[in-house]
N, C-alpha and C positions, 0 to 999 in steps of 0.2 A: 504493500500500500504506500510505505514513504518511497519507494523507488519510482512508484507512477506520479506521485507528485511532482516528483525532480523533476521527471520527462514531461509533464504539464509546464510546468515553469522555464521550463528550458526553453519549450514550446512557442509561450506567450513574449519568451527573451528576442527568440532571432525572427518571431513575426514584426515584434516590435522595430526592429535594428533595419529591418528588409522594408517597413515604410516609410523610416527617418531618411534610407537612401535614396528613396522612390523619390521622395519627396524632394530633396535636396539638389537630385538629376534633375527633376524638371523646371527649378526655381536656383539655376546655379550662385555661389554665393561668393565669388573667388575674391573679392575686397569690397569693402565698405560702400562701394558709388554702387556696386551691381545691387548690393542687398535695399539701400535706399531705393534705388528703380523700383525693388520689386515690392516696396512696401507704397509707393509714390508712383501709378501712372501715369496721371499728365503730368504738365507743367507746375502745376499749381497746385496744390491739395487744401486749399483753403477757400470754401465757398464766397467767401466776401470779398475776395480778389479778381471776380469775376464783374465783366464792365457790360459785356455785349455775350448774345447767344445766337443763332441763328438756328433754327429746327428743320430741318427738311425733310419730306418722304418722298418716298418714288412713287407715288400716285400725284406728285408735282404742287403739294403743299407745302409752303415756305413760310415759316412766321419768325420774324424778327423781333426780339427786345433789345432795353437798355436801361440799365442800372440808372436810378436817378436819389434825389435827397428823402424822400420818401418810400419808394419801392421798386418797380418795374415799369416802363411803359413798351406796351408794343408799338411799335413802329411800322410795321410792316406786315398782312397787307393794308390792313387798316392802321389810322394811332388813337389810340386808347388807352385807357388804365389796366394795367398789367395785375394779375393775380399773384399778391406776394408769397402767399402760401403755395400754392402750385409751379412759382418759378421754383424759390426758393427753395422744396423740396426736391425736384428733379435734378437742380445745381449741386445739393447736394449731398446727393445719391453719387451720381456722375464721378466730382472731383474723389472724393473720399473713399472709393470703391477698391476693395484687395483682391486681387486674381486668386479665382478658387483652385485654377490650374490652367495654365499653358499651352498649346499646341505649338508647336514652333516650325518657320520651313513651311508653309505649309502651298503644295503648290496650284492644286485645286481648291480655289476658295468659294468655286458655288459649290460644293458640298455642305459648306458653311452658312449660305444662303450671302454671303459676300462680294461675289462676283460685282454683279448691281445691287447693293447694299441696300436694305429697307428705308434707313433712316440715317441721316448723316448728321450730327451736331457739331458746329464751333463753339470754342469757348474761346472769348478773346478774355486775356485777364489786363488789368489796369498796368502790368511792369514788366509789360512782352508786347510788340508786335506783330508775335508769330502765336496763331490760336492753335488751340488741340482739337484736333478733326479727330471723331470719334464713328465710326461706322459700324453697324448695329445690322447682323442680319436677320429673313423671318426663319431660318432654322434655329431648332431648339432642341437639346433633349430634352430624357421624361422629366419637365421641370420648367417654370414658370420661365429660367433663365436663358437668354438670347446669348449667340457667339456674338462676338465685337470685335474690331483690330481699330488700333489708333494712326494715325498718317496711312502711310505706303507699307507700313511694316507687314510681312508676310506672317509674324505670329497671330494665333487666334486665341483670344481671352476666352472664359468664364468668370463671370463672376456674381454674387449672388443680388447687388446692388441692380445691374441691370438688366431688366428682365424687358419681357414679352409686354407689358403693361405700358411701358414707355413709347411703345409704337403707337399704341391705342388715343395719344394725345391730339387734341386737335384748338383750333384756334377759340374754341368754345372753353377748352379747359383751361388756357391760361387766360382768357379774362377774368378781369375783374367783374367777379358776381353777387357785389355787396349794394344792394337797394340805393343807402343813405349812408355815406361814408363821411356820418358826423357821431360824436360822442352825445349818448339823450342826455347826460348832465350838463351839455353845453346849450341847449333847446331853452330858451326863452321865451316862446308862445307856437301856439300850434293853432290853424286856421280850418275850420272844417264847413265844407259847403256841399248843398247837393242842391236837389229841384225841389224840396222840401223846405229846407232852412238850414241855414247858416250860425255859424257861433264859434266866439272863438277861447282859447285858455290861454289865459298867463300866468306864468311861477314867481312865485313874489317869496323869497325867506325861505327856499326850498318847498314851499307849497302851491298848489296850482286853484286857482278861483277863475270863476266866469269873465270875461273883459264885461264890465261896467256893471259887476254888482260884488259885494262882499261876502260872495256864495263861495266855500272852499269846495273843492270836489274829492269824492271817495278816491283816496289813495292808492287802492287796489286796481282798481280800473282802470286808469291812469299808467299806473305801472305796467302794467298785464300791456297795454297797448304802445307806449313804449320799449317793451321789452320782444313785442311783434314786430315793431316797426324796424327796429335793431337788428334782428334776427332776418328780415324780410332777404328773400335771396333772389336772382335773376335765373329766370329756367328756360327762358331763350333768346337770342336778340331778336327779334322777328321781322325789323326793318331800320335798315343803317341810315334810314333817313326819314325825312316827317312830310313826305311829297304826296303821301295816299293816307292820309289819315282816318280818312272815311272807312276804308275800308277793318279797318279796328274800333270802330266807334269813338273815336277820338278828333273828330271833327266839333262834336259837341258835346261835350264830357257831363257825366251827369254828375260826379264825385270830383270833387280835387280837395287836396289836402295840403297847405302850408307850412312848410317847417323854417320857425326863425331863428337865428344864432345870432351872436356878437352883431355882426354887421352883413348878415347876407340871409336872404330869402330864398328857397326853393320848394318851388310847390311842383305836385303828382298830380297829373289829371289822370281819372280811370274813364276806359272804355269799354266794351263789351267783354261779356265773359266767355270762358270758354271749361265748363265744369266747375271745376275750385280752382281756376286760376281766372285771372283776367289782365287786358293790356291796360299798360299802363307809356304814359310820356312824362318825362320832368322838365321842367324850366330850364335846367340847365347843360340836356344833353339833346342831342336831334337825332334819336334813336328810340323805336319802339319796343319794349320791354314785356312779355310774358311772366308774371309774379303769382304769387297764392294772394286768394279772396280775402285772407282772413283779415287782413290789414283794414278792412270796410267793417268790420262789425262793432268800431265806436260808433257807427252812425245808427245800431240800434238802441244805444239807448238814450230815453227820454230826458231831458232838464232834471225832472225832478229826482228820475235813479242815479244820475249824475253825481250829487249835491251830498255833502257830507250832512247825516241828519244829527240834531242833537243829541240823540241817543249816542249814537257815534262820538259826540264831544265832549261828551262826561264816563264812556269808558278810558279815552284817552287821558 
């Protein structure tokens, strides 16, 4: 019995010894600069040194951004507000990414789906000239993960950062898809009109009352709607411009909704619905917008559900 252990262990000795090799061959380590490559594939390994990206697929979609004091703008095809979350993650996945393992030489590279490469990305960084062109093919093994090579290099990556998902991006997913890209505690009055009646709130001492009476309003309500408007997201662009507005119901809006800050105004007019969503236009953008309903249901309630009752001011 202790003889078969030794041969167990002996076992687990030179399996172990035989992958440290395996390993070693295919990730050579012969001084300091090779082992940095292989821990560092582009240029840069630092996502915030990143200035410019350029995205491209072989079905002939190209989208362009660029790093600015706030976030991302795309540039190209359209220019827009850039999804910080969405650039920002794919940057870096990309920069930060460690080869799971190597192919090297490799002389057929449409076996790799490389040849004509799915997906091509630059990354220009802010302290280079010269970007890293990363080329992504759609072969994959059994695993979400895509082959890659970077420039002209004949090796073929794996790695677990960039996958098959990355291909699936389109100029949808890196916009900017936030409704109102204002903080609600910076919101100083909110303007609300329909075919019905109009009315508006102001926050006065962190509390919000009627304009022109000394009527506070239920706090919940308020918030809850606030914290809709917040949350409120874009679920399609539906038109890059405001030349057919009729055909959205947005020629003559029966809803619009004012929102005031420090020193700027922007009001949402809504148009027709379409299920639980409905189009919307803002003041400040000339794009028709696809958003959730839910954002209209302060206009179900009345004046009086509004209004904080006394009951309410003596548990307070």
């Amino acid at each position: 019995m202790r003889i078969k252990s030794i041969y167990i262990l002996l076992f687990i000795f030179i399996a172990a010894t035989l992958f440290m090799f395996l390993r070693d061959r295919s990730f050579p380590t012969t001084d300091k600069n090779t082992v940095y490559r292989r821990r560092q594939l582009f240029l840069t390994n630092n996502p915030d040194s990143i200035a410019k990206c350029v995205f491209k697929k072989k079905n002939k979609t190209r989208i362009e951004f660029e790093r600015n004091d706030s976030g991302w703008t795309i540039t190209y095809p359209i220019i827009t507000r850039g999804s910080r979350y969405s650039i920002d993650r794919m940057i870096e996945a990309i920069t930060t990414s460690l080869p799971r393992f190597t192919i090297r030489d490799i002389s057929d590279l449409s076996a790799y789906g490389l040849e004509h490469p799915e997906c091509v990305i630059l990354l220009f960084s802010k302290n280079s000239s010269t970007p890293d062109t990363i080329q992504i093919g759609d072969q994959a093994p059994t695993s979400p993960e895509c082959y890659f090579r970077i420039g002209s290099s004949r090796n073929v990556i794996l790695s677990t950062e960039i996958s098959i998902f990355l291909l699936e991006n389109s100029l949808f997913h890196f916009r900017n898809k936030e409704l109102i890209n204002i903080e609600t505690s910076q919101i100083k009055k909110l303007s609300f009109k329909s075919s019905k009646r109009d009315f508006s709130l102001l926050k006065s001492n962190k509390k919000w009352n009627l304009e022109g009476q000394s009527v506070y309003l239920k706090k919940e309500i308020i918030d809850r709607f606030l914290e809709t408007l917040s949350r409120s997201l874009i679920y399609e662009f539906s038109s890059e411009n405001i030349d057919s507005l009729e055909n959205f119901g947005l020629d003559n809006p029966i809803y619009s909704i004012t929102i005031s800050v420090e020193n700027k105004d922007i009001t949402i007019y809504f148009g027709n619905r379409v299920s639980d969503q409905i189009y919307v236009r803002k003041s400040n953008l000339d794009k028709v917008l696809l958003v959730k309903s839910d954002i209209l249901t302060i206009f179900d309630y009345k004046q009086n559900e509004l209004a904080e009752s006394l009951q309410d001011k003596q548990l307070k």
